[in-house]
Backbone bond lengths (Angstrom), bond angles and torsions (degrees), N, CA, C in turn:
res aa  C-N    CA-C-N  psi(-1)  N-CA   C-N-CA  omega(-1)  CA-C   N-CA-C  phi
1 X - - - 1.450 - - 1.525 109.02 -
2 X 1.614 117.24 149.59 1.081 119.18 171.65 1.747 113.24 -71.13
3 X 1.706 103.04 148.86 1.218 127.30 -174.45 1.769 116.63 -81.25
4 X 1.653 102.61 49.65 1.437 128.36 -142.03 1.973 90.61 -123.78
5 X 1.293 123.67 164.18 1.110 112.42 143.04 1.412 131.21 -58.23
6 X 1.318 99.80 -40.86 1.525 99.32 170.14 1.287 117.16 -78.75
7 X 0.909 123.30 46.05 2.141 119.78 178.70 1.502 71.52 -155.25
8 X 1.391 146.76 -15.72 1.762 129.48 164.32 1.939 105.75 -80.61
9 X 1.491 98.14 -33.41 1.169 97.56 168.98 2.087 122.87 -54.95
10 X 1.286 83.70 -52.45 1.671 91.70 -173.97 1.867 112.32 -75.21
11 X 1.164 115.23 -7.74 1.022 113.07 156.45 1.458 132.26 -89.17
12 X 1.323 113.31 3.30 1.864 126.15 -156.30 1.075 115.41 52.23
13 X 1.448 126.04 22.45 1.438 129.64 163.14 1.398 128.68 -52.27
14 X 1.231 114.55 -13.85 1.729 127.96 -163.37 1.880 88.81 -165.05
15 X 1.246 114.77 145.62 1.286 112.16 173.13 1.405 97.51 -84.80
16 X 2.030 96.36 172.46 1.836 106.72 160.84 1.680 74.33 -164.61
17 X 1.272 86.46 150.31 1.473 123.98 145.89 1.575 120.99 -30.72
18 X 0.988 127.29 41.30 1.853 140.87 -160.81 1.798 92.12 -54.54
19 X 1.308 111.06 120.06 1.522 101.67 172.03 1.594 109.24 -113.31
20 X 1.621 124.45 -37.45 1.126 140.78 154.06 1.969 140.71 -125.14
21 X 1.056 100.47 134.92 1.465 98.23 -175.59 1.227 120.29 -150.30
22 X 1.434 121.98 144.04 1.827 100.47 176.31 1.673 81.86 -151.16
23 X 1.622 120.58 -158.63 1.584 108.98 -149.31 1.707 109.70 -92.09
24 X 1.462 105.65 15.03 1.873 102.99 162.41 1.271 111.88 -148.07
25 X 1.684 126.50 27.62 1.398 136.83 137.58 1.185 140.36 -151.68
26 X 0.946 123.11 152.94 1.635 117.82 -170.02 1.675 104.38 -135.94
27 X 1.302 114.10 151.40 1.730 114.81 -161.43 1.787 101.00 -141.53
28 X 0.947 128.77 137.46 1.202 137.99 -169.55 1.569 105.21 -141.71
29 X 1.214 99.00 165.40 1.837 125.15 176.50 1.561 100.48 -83.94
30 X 2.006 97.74 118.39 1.650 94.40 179.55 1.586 98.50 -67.33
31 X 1.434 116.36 143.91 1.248 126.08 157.46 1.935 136.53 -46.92
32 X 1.470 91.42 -28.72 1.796 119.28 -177.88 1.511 122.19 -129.04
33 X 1.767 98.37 37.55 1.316 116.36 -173.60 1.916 130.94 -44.85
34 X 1.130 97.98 122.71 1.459 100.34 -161.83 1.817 99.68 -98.19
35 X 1.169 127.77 32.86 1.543 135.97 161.67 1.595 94.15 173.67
36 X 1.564 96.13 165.85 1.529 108.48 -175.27 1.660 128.83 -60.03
37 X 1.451 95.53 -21.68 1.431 82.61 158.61 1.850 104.80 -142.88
38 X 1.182 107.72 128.56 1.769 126.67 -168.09 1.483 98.48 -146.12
39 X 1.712 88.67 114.02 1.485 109.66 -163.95 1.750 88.86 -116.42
40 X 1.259 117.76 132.34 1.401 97.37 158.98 2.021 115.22 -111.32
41 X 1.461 119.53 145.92 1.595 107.70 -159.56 1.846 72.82 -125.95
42 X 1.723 92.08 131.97 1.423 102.75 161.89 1.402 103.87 -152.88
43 X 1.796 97.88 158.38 1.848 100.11 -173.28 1.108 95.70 -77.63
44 X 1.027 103.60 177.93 1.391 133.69 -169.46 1.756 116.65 -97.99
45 X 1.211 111.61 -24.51 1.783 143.88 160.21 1.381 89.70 -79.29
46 X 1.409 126.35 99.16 1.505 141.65 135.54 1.866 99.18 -10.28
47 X 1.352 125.16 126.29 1.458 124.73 123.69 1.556 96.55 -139.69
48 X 1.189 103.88 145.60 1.606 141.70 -166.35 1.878 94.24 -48.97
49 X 1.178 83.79 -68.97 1.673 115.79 -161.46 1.485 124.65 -136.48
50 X 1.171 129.53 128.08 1.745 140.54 175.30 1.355 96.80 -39.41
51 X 1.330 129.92 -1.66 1.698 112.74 -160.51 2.066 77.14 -121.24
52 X 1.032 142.33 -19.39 1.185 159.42 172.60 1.874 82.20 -62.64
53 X 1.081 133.76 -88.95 1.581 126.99 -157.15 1.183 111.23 -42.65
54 X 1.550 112.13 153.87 1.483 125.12 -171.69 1.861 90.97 -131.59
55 X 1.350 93.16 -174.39 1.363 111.75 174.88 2.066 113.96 -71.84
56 X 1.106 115.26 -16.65 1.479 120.00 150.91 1.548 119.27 -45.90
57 X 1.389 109.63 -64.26 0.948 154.43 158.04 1.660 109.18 -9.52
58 X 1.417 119.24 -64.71 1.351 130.90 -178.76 1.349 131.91 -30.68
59 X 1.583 102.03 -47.95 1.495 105.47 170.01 1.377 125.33 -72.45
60 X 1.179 125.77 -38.18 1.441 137.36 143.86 1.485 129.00 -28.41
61 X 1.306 114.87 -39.70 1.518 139.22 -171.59 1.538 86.97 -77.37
62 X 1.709 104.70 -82.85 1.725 97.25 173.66 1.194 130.03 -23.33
63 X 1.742 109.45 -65.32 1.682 98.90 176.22 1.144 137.13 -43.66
64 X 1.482 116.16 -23.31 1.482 137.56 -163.48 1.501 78.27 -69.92
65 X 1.609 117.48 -88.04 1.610 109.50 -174.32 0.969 131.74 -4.90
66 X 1.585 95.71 -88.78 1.595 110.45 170.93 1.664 127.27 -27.82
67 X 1.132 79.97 -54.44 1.802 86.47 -174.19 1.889 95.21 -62.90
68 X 1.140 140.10 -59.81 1.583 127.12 144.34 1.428 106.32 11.00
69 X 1.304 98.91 -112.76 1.326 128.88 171.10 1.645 115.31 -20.55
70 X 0.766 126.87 -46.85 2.165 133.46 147.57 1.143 116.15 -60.29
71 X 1.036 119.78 -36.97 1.493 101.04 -170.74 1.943 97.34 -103.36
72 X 1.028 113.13 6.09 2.126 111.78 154.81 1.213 113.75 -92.06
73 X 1.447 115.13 -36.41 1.362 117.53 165.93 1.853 115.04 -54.97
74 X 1.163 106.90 -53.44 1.629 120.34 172.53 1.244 127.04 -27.61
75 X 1.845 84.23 -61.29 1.515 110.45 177.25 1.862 127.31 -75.23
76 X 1.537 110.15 -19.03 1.548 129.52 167.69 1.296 93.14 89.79
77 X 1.150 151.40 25.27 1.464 154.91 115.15 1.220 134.92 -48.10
78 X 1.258 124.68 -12.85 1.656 135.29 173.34 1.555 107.75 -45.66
79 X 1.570 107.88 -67.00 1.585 103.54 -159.91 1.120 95.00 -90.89
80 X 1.545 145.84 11.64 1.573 113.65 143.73 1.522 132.75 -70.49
81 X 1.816 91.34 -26.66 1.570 104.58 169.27 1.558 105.25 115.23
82 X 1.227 96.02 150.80 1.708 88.96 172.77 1.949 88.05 -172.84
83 X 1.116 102.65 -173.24 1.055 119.62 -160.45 1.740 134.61 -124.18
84 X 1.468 155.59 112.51 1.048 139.52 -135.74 1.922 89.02 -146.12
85 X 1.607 100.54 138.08 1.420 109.19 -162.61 1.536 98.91 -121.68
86 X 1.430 126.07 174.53 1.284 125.82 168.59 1.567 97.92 -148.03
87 X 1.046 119.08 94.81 1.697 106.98 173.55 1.881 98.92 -77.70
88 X 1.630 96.35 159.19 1.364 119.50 175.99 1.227 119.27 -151.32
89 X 1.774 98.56 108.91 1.676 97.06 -171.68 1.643 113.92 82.63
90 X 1.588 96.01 154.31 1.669 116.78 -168.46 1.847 93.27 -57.39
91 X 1.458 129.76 -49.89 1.078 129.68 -161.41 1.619 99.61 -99.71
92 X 1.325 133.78 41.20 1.336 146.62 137.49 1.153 123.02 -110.02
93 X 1.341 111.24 -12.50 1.452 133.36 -170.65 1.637 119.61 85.04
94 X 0.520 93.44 31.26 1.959 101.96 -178.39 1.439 100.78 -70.65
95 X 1.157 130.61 131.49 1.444 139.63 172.59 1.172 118.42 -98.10
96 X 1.561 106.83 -43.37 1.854 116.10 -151.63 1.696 90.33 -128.59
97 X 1.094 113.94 98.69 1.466 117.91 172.74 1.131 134.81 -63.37
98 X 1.547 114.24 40.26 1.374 133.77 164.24 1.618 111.76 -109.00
99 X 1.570 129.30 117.21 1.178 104.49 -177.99 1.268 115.60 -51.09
100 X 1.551 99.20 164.89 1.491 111.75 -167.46 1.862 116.72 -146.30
101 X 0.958 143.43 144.91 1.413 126.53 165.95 1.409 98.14 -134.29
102 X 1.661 91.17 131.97 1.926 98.60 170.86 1.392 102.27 -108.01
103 X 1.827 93.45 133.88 1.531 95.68 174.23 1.650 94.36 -103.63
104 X 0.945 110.74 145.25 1.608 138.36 -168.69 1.566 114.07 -119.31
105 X 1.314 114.15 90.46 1.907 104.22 159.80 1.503 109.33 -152.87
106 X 1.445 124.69 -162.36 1.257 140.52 -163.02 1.799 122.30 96.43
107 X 0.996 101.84 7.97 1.302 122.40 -162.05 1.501 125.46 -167.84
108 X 1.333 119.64 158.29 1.501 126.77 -177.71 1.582 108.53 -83.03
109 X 1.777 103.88 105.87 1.487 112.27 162.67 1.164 144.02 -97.41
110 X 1.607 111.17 110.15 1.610 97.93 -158.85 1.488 95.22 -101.11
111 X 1.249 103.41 178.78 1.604 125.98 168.45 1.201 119.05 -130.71
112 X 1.259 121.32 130.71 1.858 126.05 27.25 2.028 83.30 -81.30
113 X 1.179 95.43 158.05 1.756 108.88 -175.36 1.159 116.65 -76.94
114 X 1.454 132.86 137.48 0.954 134.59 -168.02 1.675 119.09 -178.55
């Protein structure tokens, strides 16, 4: 695991809020939630950055979605809609250099965000 909070996360090194996981992701409650419900889903295989994935990579990338996409359905938030992000890099805003996807809903999201 990366030497990341999130690779302290996937080890139970530091708690989180674990809402979903199975044996190549695990998804937790963002801590500095920017709408009522901000899930963040990351593998469990360290890559740095979205610009880090290759064509290996793909099926993994999918699951990340999907597993999204299940766990709004789960939650009965799907068909109102909500929203799933990938920052890349300091000037995408990426903080924690483990990929990451935030799923975002409970609320009306417009764009550009605000």
């Amino acid at each position: 695991m990366g030497d990341t909070i999130f690779g302290k996360i996937i080890r139970r090194e530091i708690p989180a809020d674990i809402v979903y996981e199975n044996d190549e992701i695990l998804a937790f409650r963002d801590v500095n939630p920017q709408a009522p419900v901000h899930v963040l889903f990351i593998p469990k295989r360290p890559l740095a950055t979205l610009n880090e994935a290759g064509p290996d990579d793909a099926g993994l990338l999918g699951r990340l979605l999907l597993a999204c996409a299940d766990y709004a359905k789960q939650e009965g938030f799907a068909e109102q809609g909500y929203r799933t992000v990938i920052n890349c890099n300091e000037h995408g805003g990426q903080t924690v250099f483990h990929l990451h996807v935030h799923l975002l809903a409970g609320r009306p999201l417009h764009w550009p965000p605000g």
